[in-house]
mmCIF file of the N, C-alpha and C atoms, coordinates in Angstrom:
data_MODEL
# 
_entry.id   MODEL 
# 
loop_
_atom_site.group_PDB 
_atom_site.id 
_atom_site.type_symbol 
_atom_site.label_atom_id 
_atom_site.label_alt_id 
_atom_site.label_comp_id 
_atom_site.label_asym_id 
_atom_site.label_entity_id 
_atom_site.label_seq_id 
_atom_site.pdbx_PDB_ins_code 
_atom_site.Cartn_x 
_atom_site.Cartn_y 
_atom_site.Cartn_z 
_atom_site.occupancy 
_atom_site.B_iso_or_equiv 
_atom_site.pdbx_formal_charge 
_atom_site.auth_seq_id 
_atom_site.auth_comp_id 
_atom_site.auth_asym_id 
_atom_site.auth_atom_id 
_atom_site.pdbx_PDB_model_num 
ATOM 1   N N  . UNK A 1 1  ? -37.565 -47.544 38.699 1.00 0.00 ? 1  UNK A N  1 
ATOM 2   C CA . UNK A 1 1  ? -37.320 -46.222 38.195 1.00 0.00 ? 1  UNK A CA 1 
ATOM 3   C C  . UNK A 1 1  ? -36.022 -45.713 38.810 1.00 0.00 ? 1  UNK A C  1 
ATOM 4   N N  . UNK A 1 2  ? -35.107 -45.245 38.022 1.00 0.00 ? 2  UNK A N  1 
ATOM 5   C CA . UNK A 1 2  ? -34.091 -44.570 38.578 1.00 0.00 ? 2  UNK A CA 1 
ATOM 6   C C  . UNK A 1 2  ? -34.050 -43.382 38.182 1.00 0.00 ? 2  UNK A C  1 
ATOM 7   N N  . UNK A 1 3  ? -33.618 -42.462 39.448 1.00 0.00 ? 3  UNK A N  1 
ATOM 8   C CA . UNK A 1 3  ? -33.816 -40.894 39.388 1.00 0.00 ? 3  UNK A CA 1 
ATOM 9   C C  . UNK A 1 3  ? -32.257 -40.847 39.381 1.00 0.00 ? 3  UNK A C  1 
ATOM 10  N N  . UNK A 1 4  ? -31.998 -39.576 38.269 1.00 0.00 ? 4  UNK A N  1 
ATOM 11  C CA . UNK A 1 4  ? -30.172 -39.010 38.578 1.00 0.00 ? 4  UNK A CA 1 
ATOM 12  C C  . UNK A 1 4  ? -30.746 -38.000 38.461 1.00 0.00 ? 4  UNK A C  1 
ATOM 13  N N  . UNK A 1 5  ? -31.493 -37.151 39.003 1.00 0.00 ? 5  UNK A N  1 
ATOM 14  C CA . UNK A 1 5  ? -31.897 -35.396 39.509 1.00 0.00 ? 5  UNK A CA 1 
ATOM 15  C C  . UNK A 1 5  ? -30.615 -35.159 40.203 1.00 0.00 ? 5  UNK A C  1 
ATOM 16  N N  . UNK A 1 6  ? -30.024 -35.475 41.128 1.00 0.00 ? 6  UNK A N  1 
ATOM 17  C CA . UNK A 1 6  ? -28.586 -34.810 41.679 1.00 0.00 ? 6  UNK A CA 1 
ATOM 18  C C  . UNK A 1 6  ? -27.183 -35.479 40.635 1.00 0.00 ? 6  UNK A C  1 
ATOM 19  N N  . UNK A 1 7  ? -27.090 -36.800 39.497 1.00 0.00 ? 7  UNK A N  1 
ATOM 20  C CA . UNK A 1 7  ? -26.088 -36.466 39.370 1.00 0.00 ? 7  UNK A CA 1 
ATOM 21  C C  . UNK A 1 7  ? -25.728 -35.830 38.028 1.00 0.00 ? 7  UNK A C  1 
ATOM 22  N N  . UNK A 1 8  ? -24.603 -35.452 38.103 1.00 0.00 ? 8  UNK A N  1 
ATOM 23  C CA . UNK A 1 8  ? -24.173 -34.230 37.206 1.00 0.00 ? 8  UNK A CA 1 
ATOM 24  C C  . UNK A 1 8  ? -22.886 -34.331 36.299 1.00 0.00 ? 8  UNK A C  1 
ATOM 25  N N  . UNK A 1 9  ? -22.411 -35.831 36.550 1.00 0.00 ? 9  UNK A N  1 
ATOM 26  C CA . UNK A 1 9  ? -21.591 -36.190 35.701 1.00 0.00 ? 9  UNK A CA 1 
ATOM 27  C C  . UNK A 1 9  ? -21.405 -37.567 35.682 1.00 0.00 ? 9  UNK A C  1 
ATOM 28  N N  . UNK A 1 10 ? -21.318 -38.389 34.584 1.00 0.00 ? 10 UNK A N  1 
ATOM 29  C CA . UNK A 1 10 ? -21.102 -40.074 34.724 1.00 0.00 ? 10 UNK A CA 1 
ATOM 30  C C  . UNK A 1 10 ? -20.180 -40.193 33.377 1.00 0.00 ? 10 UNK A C  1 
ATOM 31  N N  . UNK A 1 11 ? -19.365 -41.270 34.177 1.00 0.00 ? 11 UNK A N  1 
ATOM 32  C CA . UNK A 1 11 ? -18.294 -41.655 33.054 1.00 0.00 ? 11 UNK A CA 1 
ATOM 33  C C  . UNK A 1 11 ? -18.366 -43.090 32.792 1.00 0.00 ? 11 UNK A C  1 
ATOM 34  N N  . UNK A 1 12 ? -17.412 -43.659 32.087 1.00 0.00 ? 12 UNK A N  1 
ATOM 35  C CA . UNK A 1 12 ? -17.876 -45.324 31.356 1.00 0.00 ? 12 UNK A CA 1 
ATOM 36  C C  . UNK A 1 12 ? -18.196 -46.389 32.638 1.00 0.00 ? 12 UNK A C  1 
ATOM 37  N N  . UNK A 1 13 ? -17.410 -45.924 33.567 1.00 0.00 ? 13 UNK A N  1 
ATOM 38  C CA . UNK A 1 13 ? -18.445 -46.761 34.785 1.00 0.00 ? 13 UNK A CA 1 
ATOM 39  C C  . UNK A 1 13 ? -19.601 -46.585 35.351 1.00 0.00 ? 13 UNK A C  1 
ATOM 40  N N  . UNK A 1 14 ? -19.963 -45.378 35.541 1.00 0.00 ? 14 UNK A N  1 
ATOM 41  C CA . UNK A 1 14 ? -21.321 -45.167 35.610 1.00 0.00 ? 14 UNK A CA 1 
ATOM 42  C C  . UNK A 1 14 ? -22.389 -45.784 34.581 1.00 0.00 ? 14 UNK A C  1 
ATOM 43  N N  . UNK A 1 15 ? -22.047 -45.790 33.234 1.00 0.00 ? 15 UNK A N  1 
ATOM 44  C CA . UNK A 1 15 ? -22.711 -46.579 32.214 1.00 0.00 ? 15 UNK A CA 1 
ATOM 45  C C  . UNK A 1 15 ? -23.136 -47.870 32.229 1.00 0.00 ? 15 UNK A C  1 
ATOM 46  N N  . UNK A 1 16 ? -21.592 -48.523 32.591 1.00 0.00 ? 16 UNK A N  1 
ATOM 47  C CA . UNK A 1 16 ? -21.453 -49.873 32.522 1.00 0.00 ? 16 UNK A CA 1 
ATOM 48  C C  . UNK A 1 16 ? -22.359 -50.277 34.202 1.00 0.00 ? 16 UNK A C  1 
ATOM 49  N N  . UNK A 1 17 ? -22.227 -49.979 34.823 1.00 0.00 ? 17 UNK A N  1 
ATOM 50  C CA . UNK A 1 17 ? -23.077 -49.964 35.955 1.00 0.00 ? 17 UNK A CA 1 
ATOM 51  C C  . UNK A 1 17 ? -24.485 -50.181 36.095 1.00 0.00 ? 17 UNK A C  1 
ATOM 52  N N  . UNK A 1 18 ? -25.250 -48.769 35.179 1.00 0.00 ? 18 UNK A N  1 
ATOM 53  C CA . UNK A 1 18 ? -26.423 -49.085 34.690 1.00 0.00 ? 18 UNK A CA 1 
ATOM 54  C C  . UNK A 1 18 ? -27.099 -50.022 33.697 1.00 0.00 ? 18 UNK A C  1 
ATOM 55  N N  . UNK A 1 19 ? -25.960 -50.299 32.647 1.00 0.00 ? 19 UNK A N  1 
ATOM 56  C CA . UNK A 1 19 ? -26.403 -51.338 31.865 1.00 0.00 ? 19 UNK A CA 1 
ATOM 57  C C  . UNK A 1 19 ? -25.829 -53.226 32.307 1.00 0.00 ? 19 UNK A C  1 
ATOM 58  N N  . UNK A 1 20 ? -25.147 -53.238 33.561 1.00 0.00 ? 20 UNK A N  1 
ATOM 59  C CA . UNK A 1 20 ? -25.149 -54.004 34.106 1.00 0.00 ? 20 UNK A CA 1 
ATOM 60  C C  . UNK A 1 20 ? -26.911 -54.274 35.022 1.00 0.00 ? 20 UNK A C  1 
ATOM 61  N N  . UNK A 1 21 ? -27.204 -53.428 35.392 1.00 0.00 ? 21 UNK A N  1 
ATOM 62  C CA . UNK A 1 21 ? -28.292 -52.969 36.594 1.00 0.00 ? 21 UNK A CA 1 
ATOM 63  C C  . UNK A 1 21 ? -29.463 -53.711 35.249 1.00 0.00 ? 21 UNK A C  1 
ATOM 64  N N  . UNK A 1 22 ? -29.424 -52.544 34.214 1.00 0.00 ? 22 UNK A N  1 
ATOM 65  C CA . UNK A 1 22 ? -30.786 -53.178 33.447 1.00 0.00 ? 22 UNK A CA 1 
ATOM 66  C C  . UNK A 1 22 ? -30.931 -54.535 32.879 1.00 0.00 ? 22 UNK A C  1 
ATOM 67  N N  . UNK A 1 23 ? -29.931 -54.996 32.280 1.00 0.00 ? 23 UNK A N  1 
ATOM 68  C CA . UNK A 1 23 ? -29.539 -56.430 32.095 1.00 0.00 ? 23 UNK A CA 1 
ATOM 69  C C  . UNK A 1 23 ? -30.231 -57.463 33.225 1.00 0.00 ? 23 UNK A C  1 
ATOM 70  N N  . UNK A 1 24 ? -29.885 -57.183 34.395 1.00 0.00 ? 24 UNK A N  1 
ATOM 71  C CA . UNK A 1 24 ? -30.737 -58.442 35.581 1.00 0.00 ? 24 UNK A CA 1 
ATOM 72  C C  . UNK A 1 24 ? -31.640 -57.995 35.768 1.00 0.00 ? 24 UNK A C  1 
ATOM 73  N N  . UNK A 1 25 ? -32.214 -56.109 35.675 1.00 0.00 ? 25 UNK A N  1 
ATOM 74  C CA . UNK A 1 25 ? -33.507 -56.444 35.618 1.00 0.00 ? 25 UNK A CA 1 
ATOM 75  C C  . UNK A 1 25 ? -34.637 -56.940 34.190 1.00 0.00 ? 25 UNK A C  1 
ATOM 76  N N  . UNK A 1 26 ? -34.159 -57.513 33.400 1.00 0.00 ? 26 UNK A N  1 
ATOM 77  C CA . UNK A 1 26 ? -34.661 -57.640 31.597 1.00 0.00 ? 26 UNK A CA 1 
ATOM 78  C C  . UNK A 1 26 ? -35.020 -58.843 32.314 1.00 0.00 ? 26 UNK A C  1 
ATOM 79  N N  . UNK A 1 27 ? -33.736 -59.609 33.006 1.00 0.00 ? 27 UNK A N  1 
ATOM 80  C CA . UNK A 1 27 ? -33.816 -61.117 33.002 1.00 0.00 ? 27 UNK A CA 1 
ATOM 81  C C  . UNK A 1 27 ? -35.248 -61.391 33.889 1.00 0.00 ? 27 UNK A C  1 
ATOM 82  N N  . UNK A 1 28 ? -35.465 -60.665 34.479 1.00 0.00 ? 28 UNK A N  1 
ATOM 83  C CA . UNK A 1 28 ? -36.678 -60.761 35.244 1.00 0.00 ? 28 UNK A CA 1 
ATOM 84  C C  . UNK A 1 28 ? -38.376 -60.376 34.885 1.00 0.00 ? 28 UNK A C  1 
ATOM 85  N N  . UNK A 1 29 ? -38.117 -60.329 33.709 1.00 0.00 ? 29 UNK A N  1 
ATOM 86  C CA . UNK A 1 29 ? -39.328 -59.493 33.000 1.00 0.00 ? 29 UNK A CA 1 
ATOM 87  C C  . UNK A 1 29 ? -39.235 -58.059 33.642 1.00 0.00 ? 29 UNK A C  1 
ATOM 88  N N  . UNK A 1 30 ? -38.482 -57.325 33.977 1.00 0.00 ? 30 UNK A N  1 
ATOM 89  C CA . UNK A 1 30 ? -39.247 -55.998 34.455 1.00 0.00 ? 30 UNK A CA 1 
ATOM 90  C C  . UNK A 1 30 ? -39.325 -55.002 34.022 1.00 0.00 ? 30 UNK A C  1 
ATOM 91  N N  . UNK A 1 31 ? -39.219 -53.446 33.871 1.00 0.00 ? 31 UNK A N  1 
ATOM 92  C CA . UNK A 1 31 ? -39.030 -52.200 32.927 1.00 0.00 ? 31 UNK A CA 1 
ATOM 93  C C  . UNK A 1 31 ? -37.906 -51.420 34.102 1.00 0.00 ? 31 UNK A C  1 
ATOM 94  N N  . UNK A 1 32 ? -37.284 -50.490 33.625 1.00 0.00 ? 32 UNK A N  1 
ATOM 95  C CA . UNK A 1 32 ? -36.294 -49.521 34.016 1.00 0.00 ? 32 UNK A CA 1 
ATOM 96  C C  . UNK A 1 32 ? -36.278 -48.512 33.403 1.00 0.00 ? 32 UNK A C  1 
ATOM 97  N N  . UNK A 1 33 ? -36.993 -47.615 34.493 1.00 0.00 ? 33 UNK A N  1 
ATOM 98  C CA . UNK A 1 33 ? -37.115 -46.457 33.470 1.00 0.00 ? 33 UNK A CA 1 
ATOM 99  C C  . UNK A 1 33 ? -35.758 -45.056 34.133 1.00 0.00 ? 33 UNK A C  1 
ATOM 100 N N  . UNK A 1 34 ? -35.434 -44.167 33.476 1.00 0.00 ? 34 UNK A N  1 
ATOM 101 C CA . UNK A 1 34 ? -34.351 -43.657 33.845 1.00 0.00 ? 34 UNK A CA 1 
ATOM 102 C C  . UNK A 1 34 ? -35.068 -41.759 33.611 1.00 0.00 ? 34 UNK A C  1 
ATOM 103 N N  . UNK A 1 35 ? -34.591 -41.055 34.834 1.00 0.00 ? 35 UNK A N  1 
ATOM 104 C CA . UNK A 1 35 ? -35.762 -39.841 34.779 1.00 0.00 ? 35 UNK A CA 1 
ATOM 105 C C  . UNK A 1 35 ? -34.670 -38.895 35.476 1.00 0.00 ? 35 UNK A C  1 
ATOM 106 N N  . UNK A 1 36 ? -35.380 -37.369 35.174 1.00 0.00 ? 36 UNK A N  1 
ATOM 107 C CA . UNK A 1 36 ? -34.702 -36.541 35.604 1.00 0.00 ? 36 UNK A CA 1 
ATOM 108 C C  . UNK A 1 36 ? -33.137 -36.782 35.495 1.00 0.00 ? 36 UNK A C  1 
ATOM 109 N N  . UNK A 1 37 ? -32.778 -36.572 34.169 1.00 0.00 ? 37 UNK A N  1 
ATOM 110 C CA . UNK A 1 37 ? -31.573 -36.309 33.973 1.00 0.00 ? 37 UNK A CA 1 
ATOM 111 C C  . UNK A 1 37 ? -30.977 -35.055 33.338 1.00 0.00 ? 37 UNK A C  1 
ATOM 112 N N  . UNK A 1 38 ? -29.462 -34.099 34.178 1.00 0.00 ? 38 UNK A N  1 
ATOM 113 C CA . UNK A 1 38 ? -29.218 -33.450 33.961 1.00 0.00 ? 38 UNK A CA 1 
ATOM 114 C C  . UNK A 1 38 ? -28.621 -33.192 32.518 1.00 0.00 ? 38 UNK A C  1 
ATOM 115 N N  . UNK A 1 39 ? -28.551 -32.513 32.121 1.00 0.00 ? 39 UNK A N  1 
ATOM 116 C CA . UNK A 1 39 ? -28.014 -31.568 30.380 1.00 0.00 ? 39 UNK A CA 1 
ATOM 117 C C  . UNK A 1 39 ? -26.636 -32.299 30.397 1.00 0.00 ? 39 UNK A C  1 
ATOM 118 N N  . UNK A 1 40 ? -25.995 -32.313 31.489 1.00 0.00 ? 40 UNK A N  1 
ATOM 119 C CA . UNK A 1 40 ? -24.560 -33.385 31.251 1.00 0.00 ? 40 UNK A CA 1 
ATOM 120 C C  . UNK A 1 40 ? -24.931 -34.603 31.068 1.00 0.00 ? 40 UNK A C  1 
ATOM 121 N N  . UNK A 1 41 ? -25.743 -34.950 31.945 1.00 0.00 ? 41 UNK A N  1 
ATOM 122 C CA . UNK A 1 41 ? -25.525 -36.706 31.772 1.00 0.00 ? 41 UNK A CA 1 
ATOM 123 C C  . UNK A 1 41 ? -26.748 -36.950 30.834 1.00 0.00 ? 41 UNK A C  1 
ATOM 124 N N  . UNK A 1 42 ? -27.184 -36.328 30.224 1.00 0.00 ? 42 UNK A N  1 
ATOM 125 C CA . UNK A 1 42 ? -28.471 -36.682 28.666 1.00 0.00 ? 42 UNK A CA 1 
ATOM 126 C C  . UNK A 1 42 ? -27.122 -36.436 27.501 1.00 0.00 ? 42 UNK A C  1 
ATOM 127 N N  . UNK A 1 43 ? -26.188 -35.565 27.576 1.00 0.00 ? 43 UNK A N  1 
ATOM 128 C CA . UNK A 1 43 ? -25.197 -35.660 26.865 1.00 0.00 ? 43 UNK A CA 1 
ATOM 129 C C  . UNK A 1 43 ? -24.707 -36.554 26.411 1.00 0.00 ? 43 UNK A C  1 
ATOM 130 N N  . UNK A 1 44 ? -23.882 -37.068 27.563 1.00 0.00 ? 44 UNK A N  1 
ATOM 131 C CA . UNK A 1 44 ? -23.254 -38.505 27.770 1.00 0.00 ? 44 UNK A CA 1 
ATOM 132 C C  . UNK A 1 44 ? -23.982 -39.687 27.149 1.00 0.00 ? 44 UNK A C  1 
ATOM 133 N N  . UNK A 1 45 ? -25.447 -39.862 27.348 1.00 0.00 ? 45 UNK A N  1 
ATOM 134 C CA . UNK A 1 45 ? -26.285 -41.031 26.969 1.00 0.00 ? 45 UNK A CA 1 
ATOM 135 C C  . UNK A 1 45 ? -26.685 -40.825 25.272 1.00 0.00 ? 45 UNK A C  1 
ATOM 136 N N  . UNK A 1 46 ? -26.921 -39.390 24.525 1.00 0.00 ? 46 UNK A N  1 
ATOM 137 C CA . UNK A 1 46 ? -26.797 -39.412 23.500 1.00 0.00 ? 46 UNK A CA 1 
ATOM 138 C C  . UNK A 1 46 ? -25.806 -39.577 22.683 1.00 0.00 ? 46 UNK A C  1 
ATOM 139 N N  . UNK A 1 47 ? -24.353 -39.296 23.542 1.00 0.00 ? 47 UNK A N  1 
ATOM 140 C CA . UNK A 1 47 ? -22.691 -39.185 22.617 1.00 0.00 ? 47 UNK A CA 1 
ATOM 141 C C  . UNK A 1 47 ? -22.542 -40.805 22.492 1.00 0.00 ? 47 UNK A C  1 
ATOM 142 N N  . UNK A 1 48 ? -23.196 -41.750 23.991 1.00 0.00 ? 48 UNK A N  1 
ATOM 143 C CA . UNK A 1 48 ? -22.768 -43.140 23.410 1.00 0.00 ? 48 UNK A CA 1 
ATOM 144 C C  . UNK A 1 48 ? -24.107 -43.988 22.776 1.00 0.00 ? 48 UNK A C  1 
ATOM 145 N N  . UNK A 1 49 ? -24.899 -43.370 22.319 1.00 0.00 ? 49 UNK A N  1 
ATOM 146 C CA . UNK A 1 49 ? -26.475 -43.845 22.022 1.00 0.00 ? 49 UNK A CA 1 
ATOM 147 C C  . UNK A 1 49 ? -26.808 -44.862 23.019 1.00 0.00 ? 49 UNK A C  1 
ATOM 148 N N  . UNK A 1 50 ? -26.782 -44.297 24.017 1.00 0.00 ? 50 UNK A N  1 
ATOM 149 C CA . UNK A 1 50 ? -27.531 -44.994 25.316 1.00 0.00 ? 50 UNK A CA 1 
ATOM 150 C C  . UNK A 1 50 ? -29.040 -44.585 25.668 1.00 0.00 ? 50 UNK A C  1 
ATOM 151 N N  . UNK A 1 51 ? -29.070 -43.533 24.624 1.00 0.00 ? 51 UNK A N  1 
ATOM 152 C CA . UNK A 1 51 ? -30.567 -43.260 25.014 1.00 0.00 ? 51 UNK A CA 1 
ATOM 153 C C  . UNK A 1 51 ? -31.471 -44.004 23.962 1.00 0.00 ? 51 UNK A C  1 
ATOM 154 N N  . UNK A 1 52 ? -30.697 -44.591 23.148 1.00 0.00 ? 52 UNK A N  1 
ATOM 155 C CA . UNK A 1 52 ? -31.634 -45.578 22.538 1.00 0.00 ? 52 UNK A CA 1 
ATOM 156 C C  . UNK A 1 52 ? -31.908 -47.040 22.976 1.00 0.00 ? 52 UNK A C  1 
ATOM 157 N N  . UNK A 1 53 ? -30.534 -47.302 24.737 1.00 0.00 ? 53 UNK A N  1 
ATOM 158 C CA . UNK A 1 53 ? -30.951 -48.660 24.944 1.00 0.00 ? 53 UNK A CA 1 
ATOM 159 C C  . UNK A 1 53 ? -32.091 -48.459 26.285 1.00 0.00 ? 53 UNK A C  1 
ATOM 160 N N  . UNK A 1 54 ? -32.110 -47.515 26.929 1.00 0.00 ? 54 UNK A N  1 
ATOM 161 C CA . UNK A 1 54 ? -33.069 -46.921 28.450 1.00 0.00 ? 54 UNK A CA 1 
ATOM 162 C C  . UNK A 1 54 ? -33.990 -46.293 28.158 1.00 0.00 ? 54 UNK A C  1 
ATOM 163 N N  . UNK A 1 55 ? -35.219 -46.555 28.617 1.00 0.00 ? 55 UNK A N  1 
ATOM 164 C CA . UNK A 1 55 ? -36.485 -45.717 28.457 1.00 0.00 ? 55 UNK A CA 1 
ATOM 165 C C  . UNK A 1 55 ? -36.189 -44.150 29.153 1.00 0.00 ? 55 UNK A C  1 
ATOM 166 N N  . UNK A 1 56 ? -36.196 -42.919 28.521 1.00 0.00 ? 56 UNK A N  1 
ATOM 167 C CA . UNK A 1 56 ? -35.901 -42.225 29.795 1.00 0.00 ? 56 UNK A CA 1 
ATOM 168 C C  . UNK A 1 56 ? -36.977 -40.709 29.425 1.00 0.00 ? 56 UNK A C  1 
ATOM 169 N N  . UNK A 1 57 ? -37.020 -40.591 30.502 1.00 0.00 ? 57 UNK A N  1 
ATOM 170 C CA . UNK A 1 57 ? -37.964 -39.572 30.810 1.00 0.00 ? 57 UNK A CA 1 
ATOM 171 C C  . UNK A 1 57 ? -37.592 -38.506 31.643 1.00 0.00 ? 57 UNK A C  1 
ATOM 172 N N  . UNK A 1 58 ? -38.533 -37.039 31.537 1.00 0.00 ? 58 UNK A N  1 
ATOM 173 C CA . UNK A 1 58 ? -38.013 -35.650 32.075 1.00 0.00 ? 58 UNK A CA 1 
ATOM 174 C C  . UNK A 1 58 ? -38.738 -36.206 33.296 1.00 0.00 ? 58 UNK A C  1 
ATOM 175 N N  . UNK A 1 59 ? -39.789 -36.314 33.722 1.00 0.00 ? 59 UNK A N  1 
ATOM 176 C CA . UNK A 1 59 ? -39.700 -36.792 35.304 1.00 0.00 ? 59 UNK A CA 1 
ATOM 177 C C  . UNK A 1 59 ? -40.562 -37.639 35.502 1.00 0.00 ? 59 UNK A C  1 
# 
């Protein structure tokens, strides 16, 4: 589970980061779920339809 409750802004590296992150964990059978995210960065994940590749949840 990854919490971004404190962050408040992510740009194409922050992305690429996480979808680097979920990628080795897929390879492993596992789930990644992504929670508590601020009104900026749910922005960001809908402007690049990233919220259709991360499970994500209010908390």
């Amino acid at each position: 589970m990854i919490h971004l409750v404190k962050v408040d802004f992510m740009d194409s590296l922050g992305l690429t980061a996480l979808l680097k992150g979920v990628s080795s964990i897929c390879s492993s059978a596992c789930c990644s779920v992504i929670c508590n995210l601020q009104a900026p960065v749910r922005m960001i994940f809908e402007l690049t339809q990233m919220d259709l590749v991360f499970e994500i949840y209010e908390n």
